[in-house]
Backbone and ligand atoms as CSV (ligand in chain L), in Angstrom:
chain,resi,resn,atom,element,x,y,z
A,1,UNK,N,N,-10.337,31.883,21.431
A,1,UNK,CA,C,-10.305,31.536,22.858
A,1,UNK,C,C,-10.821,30.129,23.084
A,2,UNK,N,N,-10.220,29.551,24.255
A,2,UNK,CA,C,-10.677,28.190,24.039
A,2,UNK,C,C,-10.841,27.567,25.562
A,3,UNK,N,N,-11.681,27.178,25.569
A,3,UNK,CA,C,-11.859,26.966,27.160
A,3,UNK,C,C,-11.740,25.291,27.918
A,4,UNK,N,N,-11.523,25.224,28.883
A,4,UNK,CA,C,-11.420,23.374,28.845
A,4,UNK,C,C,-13.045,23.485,30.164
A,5,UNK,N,N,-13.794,22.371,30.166
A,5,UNK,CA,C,-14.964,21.863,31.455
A,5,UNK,C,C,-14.695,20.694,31.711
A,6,UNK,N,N,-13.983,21.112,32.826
A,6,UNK,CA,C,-13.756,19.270,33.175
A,6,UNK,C,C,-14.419,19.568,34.675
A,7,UNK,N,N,-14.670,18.066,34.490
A,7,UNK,CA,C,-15.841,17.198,35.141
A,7,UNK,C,C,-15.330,15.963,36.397
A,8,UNK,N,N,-15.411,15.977,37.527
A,8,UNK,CA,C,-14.760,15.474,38.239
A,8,UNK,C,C,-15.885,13.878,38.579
A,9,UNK,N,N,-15.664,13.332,39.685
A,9,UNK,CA,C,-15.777,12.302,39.965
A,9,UNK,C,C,-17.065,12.251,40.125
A,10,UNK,N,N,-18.475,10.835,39.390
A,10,UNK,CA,C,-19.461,10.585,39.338
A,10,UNK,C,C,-20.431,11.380,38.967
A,11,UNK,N,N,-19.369,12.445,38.085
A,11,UNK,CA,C,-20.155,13.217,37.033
A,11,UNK,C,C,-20.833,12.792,35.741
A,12,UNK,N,N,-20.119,11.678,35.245
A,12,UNK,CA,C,-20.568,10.816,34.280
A,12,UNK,C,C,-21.907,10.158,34.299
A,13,UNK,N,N,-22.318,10.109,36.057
A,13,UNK,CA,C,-23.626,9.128,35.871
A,13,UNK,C,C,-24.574,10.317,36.020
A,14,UNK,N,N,-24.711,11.331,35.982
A,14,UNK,CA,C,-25.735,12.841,35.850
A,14,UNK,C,C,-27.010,12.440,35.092
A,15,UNK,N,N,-27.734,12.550,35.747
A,15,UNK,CA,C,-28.980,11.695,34.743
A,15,UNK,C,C,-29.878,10.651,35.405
A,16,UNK,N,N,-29.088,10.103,36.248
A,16,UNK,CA,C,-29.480,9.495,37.313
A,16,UNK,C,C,-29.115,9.303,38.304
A,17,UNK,N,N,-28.021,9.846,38.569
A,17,UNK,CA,C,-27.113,10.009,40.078
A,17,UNK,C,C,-28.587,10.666,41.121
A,18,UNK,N,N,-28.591,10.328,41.668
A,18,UNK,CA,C,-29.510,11.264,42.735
A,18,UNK,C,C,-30.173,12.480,41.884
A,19,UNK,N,N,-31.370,11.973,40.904
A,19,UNK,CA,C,-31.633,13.437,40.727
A,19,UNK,C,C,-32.601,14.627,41.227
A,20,UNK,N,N,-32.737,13.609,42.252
A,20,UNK,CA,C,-33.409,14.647,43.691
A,20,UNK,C,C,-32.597,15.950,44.223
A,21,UNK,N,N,-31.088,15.483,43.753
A,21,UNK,CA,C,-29.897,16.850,43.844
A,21,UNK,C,C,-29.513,17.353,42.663
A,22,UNK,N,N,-29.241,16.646,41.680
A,22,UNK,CA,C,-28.514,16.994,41.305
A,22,UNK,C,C,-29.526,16.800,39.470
A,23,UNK,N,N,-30.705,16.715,39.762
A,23,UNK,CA,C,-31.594,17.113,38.219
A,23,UNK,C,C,-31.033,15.883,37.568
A,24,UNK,N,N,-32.332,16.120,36.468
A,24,UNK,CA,C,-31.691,14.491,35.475
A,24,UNK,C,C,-31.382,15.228,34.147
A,25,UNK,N,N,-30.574,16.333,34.242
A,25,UNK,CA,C,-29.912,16.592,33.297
A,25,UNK,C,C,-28.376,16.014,33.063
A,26,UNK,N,N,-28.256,15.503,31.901
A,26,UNK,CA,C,-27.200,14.502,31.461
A,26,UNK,C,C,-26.118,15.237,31.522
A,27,UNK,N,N,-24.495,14.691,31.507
A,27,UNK,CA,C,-23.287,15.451,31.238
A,27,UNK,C,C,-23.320,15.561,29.788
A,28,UNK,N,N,-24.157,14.862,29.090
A,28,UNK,CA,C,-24.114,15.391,27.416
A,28,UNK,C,C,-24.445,16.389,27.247
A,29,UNK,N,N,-26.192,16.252,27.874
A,29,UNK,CA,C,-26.945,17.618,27.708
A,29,UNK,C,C,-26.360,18.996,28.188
A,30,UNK,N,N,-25.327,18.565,29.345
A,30,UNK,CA,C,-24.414,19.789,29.842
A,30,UNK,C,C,-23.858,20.188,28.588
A,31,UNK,N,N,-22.958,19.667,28.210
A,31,UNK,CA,C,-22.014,20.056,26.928
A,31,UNK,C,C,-22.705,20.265,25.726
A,32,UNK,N,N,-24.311,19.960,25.454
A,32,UNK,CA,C,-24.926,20.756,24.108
A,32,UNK,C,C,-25.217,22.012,24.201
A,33,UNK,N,N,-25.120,22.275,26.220
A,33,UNK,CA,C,-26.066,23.161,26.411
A,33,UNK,C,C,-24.620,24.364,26.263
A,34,UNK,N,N,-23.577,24.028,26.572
A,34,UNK,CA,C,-22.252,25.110,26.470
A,34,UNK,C,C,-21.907,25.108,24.954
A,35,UNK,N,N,-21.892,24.040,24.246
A,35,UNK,CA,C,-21.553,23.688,22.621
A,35,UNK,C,C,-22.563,25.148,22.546
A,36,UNK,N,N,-23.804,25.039,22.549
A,36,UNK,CA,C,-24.701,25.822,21.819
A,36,UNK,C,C,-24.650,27.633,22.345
A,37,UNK,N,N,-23.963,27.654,23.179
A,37,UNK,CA,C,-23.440,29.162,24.123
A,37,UNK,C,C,-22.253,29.501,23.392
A,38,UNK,N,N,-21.186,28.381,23.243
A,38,UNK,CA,C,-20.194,28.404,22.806
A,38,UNK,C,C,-20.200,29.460,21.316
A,39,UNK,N,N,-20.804,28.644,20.450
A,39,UNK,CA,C,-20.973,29.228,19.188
A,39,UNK,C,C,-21.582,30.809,19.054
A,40,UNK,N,N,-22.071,30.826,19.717
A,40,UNK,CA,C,-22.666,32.183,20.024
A,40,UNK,C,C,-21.542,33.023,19.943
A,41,UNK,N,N,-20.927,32.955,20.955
A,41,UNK,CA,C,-19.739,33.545,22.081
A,41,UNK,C,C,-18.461,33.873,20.915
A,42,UNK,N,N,-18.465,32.616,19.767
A,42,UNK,CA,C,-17.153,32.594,19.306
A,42,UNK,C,C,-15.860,31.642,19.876
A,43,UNK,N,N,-16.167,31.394,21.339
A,43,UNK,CA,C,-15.385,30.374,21.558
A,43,UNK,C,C,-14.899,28.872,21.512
A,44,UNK,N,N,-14.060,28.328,21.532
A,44,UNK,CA,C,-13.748,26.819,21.421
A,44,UNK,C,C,-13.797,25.585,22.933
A,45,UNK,N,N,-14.502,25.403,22.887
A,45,UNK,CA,C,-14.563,23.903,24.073
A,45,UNK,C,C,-13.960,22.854,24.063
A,46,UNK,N,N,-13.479,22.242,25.086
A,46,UNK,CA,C,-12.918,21.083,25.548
A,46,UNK,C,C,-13.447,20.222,26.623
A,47,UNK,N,N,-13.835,19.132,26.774
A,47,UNK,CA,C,-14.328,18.468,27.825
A,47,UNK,C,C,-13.989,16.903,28.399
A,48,UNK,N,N,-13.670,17.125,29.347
A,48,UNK,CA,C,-13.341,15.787,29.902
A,48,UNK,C,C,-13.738,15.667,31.365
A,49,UNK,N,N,-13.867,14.539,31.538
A,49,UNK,CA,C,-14.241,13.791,32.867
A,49,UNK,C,C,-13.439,12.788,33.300
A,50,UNK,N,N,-13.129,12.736,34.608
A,50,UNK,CA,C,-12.770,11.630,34.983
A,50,UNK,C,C,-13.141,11.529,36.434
A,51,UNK,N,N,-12.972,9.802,36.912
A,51,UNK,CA,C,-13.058,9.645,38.226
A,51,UNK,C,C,-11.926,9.966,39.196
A,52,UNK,N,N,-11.401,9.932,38.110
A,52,UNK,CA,C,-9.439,9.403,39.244
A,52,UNK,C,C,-8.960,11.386,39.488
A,53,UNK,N,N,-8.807,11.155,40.661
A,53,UNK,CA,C,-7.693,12.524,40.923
A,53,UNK,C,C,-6.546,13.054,40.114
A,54,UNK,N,N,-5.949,11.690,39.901
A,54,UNK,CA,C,-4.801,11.841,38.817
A,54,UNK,C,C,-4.410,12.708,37.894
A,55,UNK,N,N,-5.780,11.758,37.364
A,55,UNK,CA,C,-6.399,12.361,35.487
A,55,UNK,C,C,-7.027,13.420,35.712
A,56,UNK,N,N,-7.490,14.092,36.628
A,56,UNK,CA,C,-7.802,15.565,36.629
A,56,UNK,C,C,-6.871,16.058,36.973
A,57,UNK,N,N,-5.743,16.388,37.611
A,57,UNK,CA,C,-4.779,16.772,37.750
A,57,UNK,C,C,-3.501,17.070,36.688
A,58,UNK,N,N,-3.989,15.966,35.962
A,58,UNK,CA,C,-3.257,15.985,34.795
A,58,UNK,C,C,-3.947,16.891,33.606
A,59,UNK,N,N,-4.668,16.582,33.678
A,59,UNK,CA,C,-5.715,17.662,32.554
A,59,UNK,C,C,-5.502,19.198,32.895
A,60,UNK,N,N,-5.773,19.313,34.686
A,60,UNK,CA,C,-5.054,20.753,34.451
A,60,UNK,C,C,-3.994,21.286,33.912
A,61,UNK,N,N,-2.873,20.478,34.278
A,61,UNK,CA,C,-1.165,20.562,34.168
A,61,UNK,C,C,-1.347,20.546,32.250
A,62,UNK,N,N,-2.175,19.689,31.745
A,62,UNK,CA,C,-2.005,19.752,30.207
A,62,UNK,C,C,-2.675,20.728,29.636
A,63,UNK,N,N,-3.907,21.895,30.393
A,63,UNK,CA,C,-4.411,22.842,30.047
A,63,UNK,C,C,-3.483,23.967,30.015
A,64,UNK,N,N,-2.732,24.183,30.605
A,64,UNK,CA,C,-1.431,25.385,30.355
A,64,UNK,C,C,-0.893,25.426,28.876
A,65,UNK,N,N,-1.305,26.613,28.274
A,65,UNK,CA,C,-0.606,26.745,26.899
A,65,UNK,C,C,-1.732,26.180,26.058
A,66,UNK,N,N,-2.625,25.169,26.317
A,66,UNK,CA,C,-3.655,25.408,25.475
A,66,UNK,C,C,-5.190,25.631,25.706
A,67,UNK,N,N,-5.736,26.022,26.724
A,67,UNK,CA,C,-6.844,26.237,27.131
A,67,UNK,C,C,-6.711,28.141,27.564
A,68,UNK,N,N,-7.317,28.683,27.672
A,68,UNK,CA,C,-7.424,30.122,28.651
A,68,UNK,C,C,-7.958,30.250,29.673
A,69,UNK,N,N,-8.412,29.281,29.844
A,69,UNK,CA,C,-9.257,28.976,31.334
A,69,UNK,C,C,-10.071,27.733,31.371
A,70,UNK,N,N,-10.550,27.461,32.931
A,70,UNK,CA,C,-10.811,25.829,33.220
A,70,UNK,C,C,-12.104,26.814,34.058
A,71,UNK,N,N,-13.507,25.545,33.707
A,71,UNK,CA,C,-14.267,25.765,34.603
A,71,UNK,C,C,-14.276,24.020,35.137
A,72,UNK,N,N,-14.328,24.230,36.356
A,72,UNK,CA,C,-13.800,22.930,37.062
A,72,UNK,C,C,-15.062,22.458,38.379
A,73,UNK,N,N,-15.908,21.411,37.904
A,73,UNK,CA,C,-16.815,20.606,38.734
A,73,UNK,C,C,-15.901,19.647,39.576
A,74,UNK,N,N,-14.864,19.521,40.391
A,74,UNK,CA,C,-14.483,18.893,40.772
A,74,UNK,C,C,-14.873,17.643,41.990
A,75,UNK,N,N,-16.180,17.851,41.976
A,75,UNK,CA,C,-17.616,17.022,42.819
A,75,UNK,C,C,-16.826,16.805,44.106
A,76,UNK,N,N,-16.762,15.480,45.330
A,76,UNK,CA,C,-16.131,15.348,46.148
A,76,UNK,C,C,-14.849,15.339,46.323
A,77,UNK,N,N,-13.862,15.975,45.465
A,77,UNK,CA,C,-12.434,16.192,45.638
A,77,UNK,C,C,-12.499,17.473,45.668
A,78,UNK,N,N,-13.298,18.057,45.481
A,78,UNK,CA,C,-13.419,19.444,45.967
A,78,UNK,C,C,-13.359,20.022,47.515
A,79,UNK,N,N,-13.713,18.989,48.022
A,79,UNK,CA,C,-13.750,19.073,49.757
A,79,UNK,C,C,-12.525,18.697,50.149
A,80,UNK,N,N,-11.640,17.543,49.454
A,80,UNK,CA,C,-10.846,16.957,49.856
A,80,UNK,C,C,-9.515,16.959,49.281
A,81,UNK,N,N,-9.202,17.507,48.135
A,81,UNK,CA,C,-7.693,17.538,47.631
A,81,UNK,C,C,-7.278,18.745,47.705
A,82,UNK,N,N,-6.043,18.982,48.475
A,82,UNK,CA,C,-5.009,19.424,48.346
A,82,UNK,C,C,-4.340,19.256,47.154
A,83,UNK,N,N,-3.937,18.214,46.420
A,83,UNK,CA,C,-3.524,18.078,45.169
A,83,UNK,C,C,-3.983,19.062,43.780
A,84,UNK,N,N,-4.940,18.889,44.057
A,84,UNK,CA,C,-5.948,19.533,42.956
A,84,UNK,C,C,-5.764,20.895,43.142
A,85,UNK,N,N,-5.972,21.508,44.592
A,85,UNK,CA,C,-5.826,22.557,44.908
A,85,UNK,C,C,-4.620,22.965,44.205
A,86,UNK,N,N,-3.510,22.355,44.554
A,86,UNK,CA,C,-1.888,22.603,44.309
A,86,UNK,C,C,-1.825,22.824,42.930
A,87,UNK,N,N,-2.625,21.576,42.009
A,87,UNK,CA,C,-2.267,21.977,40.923
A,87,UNK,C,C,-2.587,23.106,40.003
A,88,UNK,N,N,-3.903,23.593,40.597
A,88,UNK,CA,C,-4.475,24.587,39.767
A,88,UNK,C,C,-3.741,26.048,40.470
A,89,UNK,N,N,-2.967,25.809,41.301
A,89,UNK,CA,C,-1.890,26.627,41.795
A,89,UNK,C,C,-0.435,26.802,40.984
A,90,UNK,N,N,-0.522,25.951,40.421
A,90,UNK,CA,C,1.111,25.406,39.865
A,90,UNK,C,C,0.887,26.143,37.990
A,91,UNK,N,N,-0.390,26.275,37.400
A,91,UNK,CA,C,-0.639,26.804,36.332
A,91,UNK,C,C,-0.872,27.710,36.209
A,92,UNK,N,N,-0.784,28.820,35.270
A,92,UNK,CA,C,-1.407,30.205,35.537
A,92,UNK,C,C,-2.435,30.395,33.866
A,93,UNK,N,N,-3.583,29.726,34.820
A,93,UNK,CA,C,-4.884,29.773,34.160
A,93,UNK,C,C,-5.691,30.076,35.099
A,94,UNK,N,N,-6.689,30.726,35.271
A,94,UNK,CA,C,-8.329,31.184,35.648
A,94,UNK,C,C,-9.103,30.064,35.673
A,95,UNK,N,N,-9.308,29.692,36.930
A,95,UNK,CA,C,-10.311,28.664,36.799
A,95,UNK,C,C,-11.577,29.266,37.961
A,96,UNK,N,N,-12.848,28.763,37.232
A,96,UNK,CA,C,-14.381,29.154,37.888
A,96,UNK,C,C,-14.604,27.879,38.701
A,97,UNK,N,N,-14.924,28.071,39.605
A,97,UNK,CA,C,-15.274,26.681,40.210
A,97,UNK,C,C,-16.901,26.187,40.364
A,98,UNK,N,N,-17.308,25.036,40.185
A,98,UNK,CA,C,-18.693,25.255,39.842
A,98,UNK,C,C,-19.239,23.615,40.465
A,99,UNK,N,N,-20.152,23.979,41.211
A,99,UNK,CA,C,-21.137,23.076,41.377
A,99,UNK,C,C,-22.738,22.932,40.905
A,100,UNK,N,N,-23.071,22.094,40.843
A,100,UNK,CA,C,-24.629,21.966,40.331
A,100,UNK,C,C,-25.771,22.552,41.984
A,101,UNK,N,N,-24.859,21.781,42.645
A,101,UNK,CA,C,-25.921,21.942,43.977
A,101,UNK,C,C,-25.527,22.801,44.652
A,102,UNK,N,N,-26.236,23.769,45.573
A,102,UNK,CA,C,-25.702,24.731,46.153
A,102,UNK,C,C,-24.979,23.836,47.763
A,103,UNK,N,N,-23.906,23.609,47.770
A,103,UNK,CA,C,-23.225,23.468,48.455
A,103,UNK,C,C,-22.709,23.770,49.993
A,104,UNK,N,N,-22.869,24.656,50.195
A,104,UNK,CA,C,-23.414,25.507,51.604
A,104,UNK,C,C,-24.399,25.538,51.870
A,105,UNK,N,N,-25.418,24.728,51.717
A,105,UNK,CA,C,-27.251,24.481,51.974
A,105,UNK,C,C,-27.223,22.797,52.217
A,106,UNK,N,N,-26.174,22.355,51.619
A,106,UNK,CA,C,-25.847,20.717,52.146
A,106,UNK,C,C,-25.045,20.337,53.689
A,107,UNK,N,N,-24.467,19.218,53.638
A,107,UNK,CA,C,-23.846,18.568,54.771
A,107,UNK,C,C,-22.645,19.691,55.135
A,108,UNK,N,N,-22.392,19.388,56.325
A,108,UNK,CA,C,-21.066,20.270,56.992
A,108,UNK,C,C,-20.003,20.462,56.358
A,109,UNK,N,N,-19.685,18.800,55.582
A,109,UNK,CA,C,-18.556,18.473,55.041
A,109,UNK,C,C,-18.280,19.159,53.347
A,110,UNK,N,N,-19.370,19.271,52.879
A,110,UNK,CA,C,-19.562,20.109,51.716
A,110,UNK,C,C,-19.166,21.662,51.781
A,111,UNK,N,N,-19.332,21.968,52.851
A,111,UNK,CA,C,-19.230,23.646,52.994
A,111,UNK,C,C,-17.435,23.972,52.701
A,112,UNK,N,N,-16.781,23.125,52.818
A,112,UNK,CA,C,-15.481,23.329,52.564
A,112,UNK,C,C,-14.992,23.265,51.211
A,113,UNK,N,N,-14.295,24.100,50.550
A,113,UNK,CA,C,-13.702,23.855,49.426
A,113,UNK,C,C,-12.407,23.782,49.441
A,114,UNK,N,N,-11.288,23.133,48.978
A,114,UNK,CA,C,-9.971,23.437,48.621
A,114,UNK,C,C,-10.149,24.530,47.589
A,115,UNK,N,N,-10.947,23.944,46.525
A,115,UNK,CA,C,-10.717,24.445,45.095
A,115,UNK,C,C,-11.173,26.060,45.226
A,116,UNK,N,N,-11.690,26.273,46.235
A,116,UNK,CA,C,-12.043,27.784,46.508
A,116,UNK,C,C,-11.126,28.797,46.994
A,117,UNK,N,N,-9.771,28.492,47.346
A,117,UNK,CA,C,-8.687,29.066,47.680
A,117,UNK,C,C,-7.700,29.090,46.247
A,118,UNK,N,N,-8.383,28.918,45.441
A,118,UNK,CA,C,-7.279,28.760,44.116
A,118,UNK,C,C,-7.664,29.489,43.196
A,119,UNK,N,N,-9.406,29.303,43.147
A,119,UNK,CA,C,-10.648,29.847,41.733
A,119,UNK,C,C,-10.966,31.705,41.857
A,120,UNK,N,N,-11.040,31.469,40.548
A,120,UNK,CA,C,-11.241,32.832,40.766
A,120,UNK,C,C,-13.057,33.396,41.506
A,121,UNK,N,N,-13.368,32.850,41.248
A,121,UNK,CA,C,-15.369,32.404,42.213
A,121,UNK,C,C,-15.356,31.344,41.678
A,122,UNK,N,N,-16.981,31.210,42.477
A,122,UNK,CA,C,-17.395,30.251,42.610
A,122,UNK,C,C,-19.419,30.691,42.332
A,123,UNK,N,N,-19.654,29.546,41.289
A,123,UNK,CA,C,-20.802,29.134,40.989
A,123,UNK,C,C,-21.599,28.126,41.648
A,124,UNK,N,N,-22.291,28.098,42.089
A,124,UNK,CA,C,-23.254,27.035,42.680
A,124,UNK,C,C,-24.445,26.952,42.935
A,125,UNK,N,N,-25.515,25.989,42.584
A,125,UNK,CA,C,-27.000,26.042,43.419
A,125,UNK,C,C,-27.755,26.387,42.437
A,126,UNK,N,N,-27.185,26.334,41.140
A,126,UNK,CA,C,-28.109,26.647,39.714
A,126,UNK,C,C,-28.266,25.329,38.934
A,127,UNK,N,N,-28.102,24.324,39.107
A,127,UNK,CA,C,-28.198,23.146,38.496
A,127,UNK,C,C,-26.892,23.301,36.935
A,128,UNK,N,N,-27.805,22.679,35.916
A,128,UNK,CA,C,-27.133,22.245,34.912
A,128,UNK,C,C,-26.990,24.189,34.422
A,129,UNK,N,N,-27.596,25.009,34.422
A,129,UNK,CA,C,-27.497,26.477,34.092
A,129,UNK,C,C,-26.530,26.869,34.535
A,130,UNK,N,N,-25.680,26.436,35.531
A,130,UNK,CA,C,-24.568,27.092,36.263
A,130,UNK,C,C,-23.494,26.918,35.247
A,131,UNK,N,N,-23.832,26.179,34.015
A,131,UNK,CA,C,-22.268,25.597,33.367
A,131,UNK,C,C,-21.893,26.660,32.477
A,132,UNK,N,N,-23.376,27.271,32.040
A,132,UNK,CA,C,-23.173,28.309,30.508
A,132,UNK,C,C,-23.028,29.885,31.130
A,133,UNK,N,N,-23.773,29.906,32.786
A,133,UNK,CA,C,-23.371,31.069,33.626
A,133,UNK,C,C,-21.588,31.026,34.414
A,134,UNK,N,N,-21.412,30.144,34.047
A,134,UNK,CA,C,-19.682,30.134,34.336
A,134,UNK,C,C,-18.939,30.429,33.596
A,135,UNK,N,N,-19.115,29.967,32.212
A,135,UNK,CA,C,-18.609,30.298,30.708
A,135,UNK,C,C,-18.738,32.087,30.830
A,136,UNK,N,N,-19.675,32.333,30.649
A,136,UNK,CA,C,-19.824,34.173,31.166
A,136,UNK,C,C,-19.017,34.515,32.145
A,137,UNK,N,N,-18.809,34.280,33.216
A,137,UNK,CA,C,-18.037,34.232,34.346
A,137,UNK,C,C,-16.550,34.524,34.100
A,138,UNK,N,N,-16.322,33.405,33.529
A,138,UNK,CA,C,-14.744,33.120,32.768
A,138,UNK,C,C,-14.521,33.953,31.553
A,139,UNK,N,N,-15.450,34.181,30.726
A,139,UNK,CA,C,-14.958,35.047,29.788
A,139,UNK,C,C,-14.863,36.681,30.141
A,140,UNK,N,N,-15.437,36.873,31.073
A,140,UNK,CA,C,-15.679,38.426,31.637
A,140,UNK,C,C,-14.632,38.378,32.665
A,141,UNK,N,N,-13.660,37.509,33.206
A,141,UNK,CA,C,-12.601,37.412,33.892
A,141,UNK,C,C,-11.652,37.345,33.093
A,142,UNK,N,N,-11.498,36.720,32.154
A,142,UNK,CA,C,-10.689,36.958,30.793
A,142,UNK,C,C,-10.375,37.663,30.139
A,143,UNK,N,N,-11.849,38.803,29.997
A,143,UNK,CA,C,-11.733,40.186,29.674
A,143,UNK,C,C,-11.794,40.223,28.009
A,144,UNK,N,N,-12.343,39.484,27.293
A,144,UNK,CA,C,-12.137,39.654,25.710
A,144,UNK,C,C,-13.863,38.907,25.462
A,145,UNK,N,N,-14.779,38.761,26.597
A,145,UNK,CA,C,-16.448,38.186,25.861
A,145,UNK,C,C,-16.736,39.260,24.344
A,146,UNK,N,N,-16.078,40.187,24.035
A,146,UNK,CA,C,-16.451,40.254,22.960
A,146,UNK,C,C,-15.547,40.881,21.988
A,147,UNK,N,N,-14.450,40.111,22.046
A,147,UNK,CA,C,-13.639,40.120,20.984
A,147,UNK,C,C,-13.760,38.617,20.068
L,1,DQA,C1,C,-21.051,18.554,43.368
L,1,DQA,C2,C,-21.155,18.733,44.890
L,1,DQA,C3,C,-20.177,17.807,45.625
L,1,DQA,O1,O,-20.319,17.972,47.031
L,1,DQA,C4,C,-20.490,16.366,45.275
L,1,DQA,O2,O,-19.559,15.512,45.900
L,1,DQA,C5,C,-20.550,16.122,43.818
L,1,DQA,C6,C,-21.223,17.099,42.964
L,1,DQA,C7,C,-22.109,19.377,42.623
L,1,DQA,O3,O,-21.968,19.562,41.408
L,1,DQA,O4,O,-23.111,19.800,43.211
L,1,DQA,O5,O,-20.096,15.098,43.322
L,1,DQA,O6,O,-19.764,19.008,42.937
């Protein structure tokens, strides 16, 4: 089984982005902390980030046929694309949707998701822990955590 975590816009600077919100846990330290769940589990990881809408969009569309599911931080395009929405509509993969910050405890404009009309749930308000409690999430939606 093989899973893709992609990482949406100004996820890269995690560590020091505001870590009054969002903890100064790194997007590396994210991915040692799933690498090291991973192995456990038996499963295979994939990870990418980007800023651009595009390139996440595209990553979904290229996750079909080789991923089994997407857990997807899609940060402020989460409020705002339709695209994104569409695309994870257009694939038939399982995707968890996941934020670091609890999201409905923030601004007005946060309380909205696109990506929440597409995902199968939604994770949020656990910091960097929410990534390896999504992985669980997704594999128990998957239905094979222990095959
Ligand atoms: C975020 C929440 C979004 O509102 C914000 O734009 C982000 C990060 C989170 O992980 O808490 O970039 O997705």
């Amino acid at each position: 089984r093989s899973l893709l975590i992609l990482n949406g816009p100004n996820l890269n600077l995690l560590g020091t982005r505001q870590p009054e919100v969002y903890g100064s846990t790194t997007l590396k330290d994210i991915e040692n902390l799933c690498v090291a769940k991973a192995s456990a589990l038996g499963v295979t990881l994939h990870f990418e980030q980007s800023n651009h809408e595009g390139k996440l969009i595209d990553a979904i569309h290229a996750a079909q046929g080789k991923h089994n599911g997407i857990i997807l931080n899609a940060g402020a395009y989460t409020h705002t694309s339709v695209a994104l929405m569409d695309a994870i509509a257009s694939v038939a993969l399982p995707v968890v949707e996941l934020h670091l910050s609890n999201i409905h405890a923030r601004e007005t404009f946060r309380h909205k998701s696109y990506i929440g009309r597409v995902a199968v749930g939604q994770i949020c308000g656990f910091g960097a822990a929410g990534y390896p409690l999504a992985m669980d999430a997704l594999l128990s939606h998957i239905g094979d955590i222990n095959d």
